[in-house]
N, C-alpha and C positions, 0 to 999 in steps of 0.2 A: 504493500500500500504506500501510497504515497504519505512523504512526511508535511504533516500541518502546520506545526508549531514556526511562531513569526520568525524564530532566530533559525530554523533547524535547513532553513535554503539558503542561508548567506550566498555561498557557493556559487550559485549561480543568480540572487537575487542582486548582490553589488556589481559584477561587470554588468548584467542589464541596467541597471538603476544611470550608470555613468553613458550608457548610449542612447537613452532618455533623458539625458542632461542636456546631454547636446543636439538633441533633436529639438528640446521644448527651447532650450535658450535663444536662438533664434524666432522664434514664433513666439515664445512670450512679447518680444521686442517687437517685432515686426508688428502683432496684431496692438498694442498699444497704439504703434505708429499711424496704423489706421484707423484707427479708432480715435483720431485728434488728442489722444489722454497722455499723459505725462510717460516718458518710459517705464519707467521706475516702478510704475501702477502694474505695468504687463508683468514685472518679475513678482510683485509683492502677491499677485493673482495665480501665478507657479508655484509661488514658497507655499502660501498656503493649500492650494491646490493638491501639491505634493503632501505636505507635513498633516496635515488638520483633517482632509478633506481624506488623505488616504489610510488615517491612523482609525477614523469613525466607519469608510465603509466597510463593508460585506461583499464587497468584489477584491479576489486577489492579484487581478493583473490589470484593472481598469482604472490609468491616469487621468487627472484633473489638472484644469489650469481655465486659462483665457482661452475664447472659445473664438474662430474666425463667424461663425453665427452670428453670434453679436456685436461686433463690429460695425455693420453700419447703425445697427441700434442707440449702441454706444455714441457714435459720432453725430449723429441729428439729436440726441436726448442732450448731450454736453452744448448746445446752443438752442435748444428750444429752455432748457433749466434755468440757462444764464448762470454756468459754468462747473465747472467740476466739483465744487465743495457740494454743490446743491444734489447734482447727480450722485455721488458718493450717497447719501440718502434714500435716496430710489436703491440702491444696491442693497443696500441693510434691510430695507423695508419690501427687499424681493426674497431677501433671505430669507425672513420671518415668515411669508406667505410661503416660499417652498416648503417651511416646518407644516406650515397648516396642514399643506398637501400630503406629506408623506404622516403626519396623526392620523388624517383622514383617510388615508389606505389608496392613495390614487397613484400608486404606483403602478396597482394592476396594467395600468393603459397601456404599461409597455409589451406586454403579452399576448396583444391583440394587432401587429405588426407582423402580418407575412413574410413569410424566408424569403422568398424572392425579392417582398422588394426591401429586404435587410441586407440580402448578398448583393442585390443594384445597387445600395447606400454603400457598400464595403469597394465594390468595383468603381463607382463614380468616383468616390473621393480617391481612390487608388490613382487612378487616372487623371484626376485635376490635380492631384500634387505632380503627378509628371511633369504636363503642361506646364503646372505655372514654375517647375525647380526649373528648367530648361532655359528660361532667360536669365538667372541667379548663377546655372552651372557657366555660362560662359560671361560674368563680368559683369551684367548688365542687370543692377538693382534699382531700376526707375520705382519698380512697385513694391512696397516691402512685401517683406516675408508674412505670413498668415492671411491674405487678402486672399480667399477663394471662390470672393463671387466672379462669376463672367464678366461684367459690368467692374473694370477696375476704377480706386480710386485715383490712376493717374491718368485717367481717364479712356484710357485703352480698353481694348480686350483681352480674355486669353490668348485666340489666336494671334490679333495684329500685334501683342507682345512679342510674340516668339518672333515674328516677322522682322520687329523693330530690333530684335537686339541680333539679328545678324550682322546690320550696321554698326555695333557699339562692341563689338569681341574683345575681352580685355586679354592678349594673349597670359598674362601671369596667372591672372584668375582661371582661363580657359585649363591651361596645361596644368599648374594644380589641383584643378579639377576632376581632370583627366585621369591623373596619378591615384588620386586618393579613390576613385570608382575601381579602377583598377587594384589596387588593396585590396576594396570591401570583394571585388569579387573574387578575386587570388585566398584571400582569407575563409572565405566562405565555400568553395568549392575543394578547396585543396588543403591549406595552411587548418583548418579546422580538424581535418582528418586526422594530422598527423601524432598530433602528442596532447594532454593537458593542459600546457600552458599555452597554446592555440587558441585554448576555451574560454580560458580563464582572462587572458586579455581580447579583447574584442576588437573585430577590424576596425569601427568607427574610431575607435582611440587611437591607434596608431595612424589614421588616415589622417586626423587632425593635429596627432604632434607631428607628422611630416608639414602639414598644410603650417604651420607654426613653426618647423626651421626653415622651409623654405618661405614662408615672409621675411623673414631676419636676412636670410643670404641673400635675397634681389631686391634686399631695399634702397643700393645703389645702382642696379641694373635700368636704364631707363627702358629697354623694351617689356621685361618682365616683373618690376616690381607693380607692387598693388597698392593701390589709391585707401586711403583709410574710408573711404564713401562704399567700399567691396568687401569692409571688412564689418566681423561682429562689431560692437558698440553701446557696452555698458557703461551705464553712467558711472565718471571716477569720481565720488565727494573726496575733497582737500584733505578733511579732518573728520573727529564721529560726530561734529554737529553739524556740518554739510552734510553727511550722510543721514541724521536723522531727521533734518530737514526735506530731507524727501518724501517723510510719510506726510501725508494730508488726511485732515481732519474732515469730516462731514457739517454741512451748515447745517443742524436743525431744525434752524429757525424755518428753513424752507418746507417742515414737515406738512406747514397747515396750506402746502401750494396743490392744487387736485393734480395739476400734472405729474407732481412727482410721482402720485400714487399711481397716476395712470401709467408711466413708468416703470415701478416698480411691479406692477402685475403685468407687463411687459415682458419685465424679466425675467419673472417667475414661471410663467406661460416657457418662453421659449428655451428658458434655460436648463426648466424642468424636462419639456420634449426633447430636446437634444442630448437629456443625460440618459433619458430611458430607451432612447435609439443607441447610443454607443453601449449602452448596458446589455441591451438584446444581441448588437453586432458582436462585442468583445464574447460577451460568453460564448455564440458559435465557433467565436477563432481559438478559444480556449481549448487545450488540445487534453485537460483533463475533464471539461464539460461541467464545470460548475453553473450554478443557479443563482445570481446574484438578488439578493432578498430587493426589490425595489422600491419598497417603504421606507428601509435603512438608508438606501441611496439617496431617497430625496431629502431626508433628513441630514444627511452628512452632507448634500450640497446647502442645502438653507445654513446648517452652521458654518460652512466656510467661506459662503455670499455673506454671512451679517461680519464674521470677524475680518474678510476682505476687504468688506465697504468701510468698516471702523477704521481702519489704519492707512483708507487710501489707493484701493485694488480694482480692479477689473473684476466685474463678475467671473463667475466661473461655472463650468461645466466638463463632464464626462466627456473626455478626447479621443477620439477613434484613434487621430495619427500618432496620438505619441501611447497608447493602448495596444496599438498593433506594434507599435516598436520596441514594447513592453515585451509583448509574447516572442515577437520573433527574434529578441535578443537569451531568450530563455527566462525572463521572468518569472518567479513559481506563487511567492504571497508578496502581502500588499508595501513588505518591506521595500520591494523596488521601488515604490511609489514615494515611501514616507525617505527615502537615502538619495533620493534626485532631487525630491525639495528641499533636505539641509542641502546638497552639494549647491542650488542656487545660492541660498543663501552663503553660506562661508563663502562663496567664488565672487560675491559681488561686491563683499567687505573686503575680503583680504586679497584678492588678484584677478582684479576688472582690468586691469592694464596687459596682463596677460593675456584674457579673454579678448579682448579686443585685439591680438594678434591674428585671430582664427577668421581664417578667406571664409566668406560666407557661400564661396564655388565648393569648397570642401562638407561642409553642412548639406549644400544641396546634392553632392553625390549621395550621402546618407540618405538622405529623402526620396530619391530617384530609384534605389534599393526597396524603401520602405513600400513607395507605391506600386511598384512592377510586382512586388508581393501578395497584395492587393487584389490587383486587378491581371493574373493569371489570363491570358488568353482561352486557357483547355475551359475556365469556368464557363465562358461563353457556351461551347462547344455543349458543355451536360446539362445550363441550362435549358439548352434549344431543344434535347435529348430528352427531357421532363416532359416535353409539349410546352404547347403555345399557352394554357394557363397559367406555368410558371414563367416561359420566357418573355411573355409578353410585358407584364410588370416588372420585369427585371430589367427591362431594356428602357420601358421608359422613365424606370429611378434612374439609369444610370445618363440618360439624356437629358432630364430634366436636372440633374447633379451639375454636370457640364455646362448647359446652357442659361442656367437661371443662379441658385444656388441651392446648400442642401437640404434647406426645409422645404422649398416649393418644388425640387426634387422627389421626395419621399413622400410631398400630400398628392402630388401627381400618379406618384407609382401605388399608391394606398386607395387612389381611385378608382384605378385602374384595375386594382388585386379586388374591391367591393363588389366590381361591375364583374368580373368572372365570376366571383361566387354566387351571386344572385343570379346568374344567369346559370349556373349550376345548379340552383334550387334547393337548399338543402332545410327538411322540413320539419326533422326529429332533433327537438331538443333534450330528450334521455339519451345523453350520448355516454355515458358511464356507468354501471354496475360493478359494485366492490363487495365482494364477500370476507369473513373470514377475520376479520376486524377484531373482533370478542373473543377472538379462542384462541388463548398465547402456543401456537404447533407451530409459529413461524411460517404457515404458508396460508398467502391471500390468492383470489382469485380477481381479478379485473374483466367486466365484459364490456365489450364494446360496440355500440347500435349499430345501425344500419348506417347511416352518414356521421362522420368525425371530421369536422372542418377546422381552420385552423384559430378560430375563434372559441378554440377549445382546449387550447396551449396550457394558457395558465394554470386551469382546472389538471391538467393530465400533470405537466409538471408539477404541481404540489404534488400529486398522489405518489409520485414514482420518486420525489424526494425524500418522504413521510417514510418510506418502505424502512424497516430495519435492515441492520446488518445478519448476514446469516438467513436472512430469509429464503421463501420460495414464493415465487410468482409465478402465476397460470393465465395468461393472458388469452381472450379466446376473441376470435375476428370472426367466428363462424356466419354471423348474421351481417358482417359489416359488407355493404356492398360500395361505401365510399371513403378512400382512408384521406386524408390531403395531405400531399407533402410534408407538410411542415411536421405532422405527427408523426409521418414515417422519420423525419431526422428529428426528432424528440427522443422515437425508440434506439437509433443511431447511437446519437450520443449519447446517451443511458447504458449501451454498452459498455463504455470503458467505467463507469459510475460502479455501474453493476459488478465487473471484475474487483474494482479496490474496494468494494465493500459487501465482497462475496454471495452476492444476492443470484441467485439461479432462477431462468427464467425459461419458461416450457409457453410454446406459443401455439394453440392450436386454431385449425382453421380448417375449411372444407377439402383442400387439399393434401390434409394432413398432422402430424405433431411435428414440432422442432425444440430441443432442447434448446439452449444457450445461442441462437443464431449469429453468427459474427456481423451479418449484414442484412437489417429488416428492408433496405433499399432492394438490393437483389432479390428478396423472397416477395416482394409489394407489386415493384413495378416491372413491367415489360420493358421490354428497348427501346418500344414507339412511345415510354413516358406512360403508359395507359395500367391505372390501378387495379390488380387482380386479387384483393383480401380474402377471397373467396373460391 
């Protein structure tokens, strides 16, 4: 079984935590920088983010900070407030309502989010972080970093981005660039395999103290040195009262203004959606298949939107990209989380001068990694292989990702996933039978109706999390003539649940019994995508 205990992953929770450093320390910056707010706001929204935010939740590999979501929120609320102290308010006072939210148990909502268009939200944003690292990887930072809507704040787009910075190549930036993508994937295909200490230190590190001697050594070079405008850029204070001058305090007095409120349940709203979308994504990418309690979650984001807002921060939310760079660096518990928000901090008090060495072309090779991970071209290939009712929502999350941003994304592809189901008609809501409950033998039986849609997620995961350890489970599909997706990979990933907490599972169906099946995908569907339960 896998080890739980918060200290018992160091091993591999510290080199992730350090490749989530430097994934988020960039995008903390950046997404500040678009968001009109002070820098300083975007780290103080990582520290916490990391520290607070990941110490309270119940997700063990899912990062918080500044969200590029709110970003333009952020930036129209700081001039309609009449200025940051005022907005700071609205932040605290979105924190409090996120509390309300998760007392009131509305975390459920996140449960009710089809796979399809959760793997279009995993593929879209995969793929928009390409797009937009591509003009960063060669030199050219007109748009900061975290800005992920189409519609750029420098007034560009994604594509005529890319267009524009062919003109603007910085070769220093470009070729350290270069090098360090070269690391990450020399590290990762080969250099990994060979020994321990491969493991233990992680390509993004070394790609970045390379991107860090060579600043040093072309700083007299005029073809290949780099312009400090190319480079990271943490604020240095003089002394620790310049530095604690950087926290800002909230107006109060602006409490009794209705916009702020209306603001703040602004914030609450989107910041709350966008935790319970990363919450749903991350747990699929999660390769032990945990259940992130999402009550807890929204609770752990309200307390670290009010203690962000108190001292001056950017709201914050549940972060897919630096979540995904969490798992695919090996992250196991939440200490990854809570050891990247001290490393912000200590790295911004005691060697921002250093930090501000690091080519920001070397960050985006990191990214460029992150997203190609992402957005796997084979996914394409097996959603289209599911049928047109999952691919079809999957294609227009991942287009509406791309062309809009990633909430009108995901309410487009959530339309989309509505309009299938109801066109599928599904009419039986006894979609559950549980026996077995009252007789401690350790074995329940589970039946399941005639149609099980995916509006029936949350109900199935609690039953299959509730199961004890040692158990036996009898799952019977005999009468089910509708399984959806989404429940067949519920049963999926329950498998690996199932082996570390030695739960035996016998599946009976008209076709027959299966003990412990390694893959409900292969026993459900056909090749044409088409459900056979039965």
């Amino acid at each position: 079984m896998k080890k739980t205990g918060l200290f018992s992953n160091l091993k591999s929770d510290f080199p992730a935590s350090i490749v989530v450093f430097f994934v988020a320390l960039p995008l903390c910056l950046g997404i500040a920088l678009a968001s009109g707010a002070p820098l300083f706001s975007g780290l103080i929204a990582g520290i916490v983010g990391g520290v607070v935010v990941g110490a309270l939740s119940g997700s063990n590999i899912g990062v918080s900070g500044p969200a590029a979501g709110l970003a333009a929120i952020v930036l129209t609320s700081i001039g309609a407030l009449g200025g940051f102290e005022n907005f700071l308010v609205a932040v605290v006072l979105g924190g409090i309502i996120q509390l309300i939210f998760g007392l009131l148990r509305a975390g459920v909502i996140g449960y009710y989010f089809p796979s399809s268009v959760i793997k279009g939200m995993l593929t879209g944003i995969g793929i928009i972080i390409i797009l937009k690292q591509i003009p960063h990887f060669f030199g050219y930072d007109a748009d900061p970093e975290g800005d992920f809507a189409f519609l750029q704040v420098d007034g560009q787009n994604t594509f005529s981005e890319i267009f524009q910075a062919v003109n603007f190549i910085q070769p220093g930036s470009a070729l350290i660039g270069l090098i360090g993508l070269a690391i990450l994937i020399l590290w990762e295909k080969v250099l990994s395999k060979k020994g321990k200490i491969f493991q233990l230190i992680q390509g993004p590190v070394v790609a970045v103290v390379v991107g860090i001697i060579f600043y040093v050594l072309t700083k007299s070079n005029d073809s290949l040195s780099i312009a400090s405008s190319h480079l990271v850029s943490v604020p240095v204070p003089e002394d620790f009262s310049s530095f604690m001058a950087q926290f800002t305090i909230p107006n109060f007095a602006a409490i009794t203004n209705t916009e702020v409120w209306v603001v703040a349940f602004t914030i609450a709203l989107v910041a709350s959606l966008e935790t319970l979308l990363c919450v749903e994504a991350t747990d699929k990418l999660d390769p032990h298949k945990n259940v992130t309690p999402t009550n807890r979650e929204l609770l752990a984001q309200g307390t670290g939107n009010i203690i962000s807002g108190l001292i001056g921060g950017l709201p914050i939310t549940q972060v897919i990209v630096r979540s995904s760079a969490n798992i695919q660096s090996g992250g196991q518990t939440k200490m990854s989380a809570i050891i990247h928000g001290l490393f912000l901090l200590v790295s911004v008090i005691l060697i921002p001068n250093l930090l501000n060495m690091i080519p920001l072309s070397v960050l985006a090779a990191i990214l460029l990694v992150v997203g190609f991970k992402l957005a796997k071209p084979a996914l394409f290939k097996s959603m289209y292989e599911l049928g047109w009712k999952q691919f079809v929502p999957f294609v227009v999350t991942v287009l509406g990702i791309i062309f809009t941003d990633l909430l009108v994304g995901i309410g487009l592809g959530l339309l989309v996933g509505i309009i299938v189901i109801l066109f599928k008609s599904y009419q039986n809501s006894h979609f559950l039978h549980k026996e077995g409950e009252d007789v401690d033998d350790g074995k329940i039986k589970m039946t399941l109706a005639e149609e099980v849609t995916f509006f029936n997620k949350g109900a199935i995961l609690k039953e299959l999390d509730r199961l004890p350890e040692d158990s036996f489970l009898e799952l019977d599909v005999t009468n089910t003539k509708y399984l959806d997706n989404d429940v067949i990979e519920i049963l999926d990933d329950f498998v690996v649940k199932a082996e570390e907490r030695n739960i035996s599972i016998k599946l009976l169906s008209n076709k027959g019994e299966v003990v412990n099946p390694k893959s409900y995908h292969d026993f459900f569907v056909s090749k044409r995508g088409k459900r056979r339960a039965s």
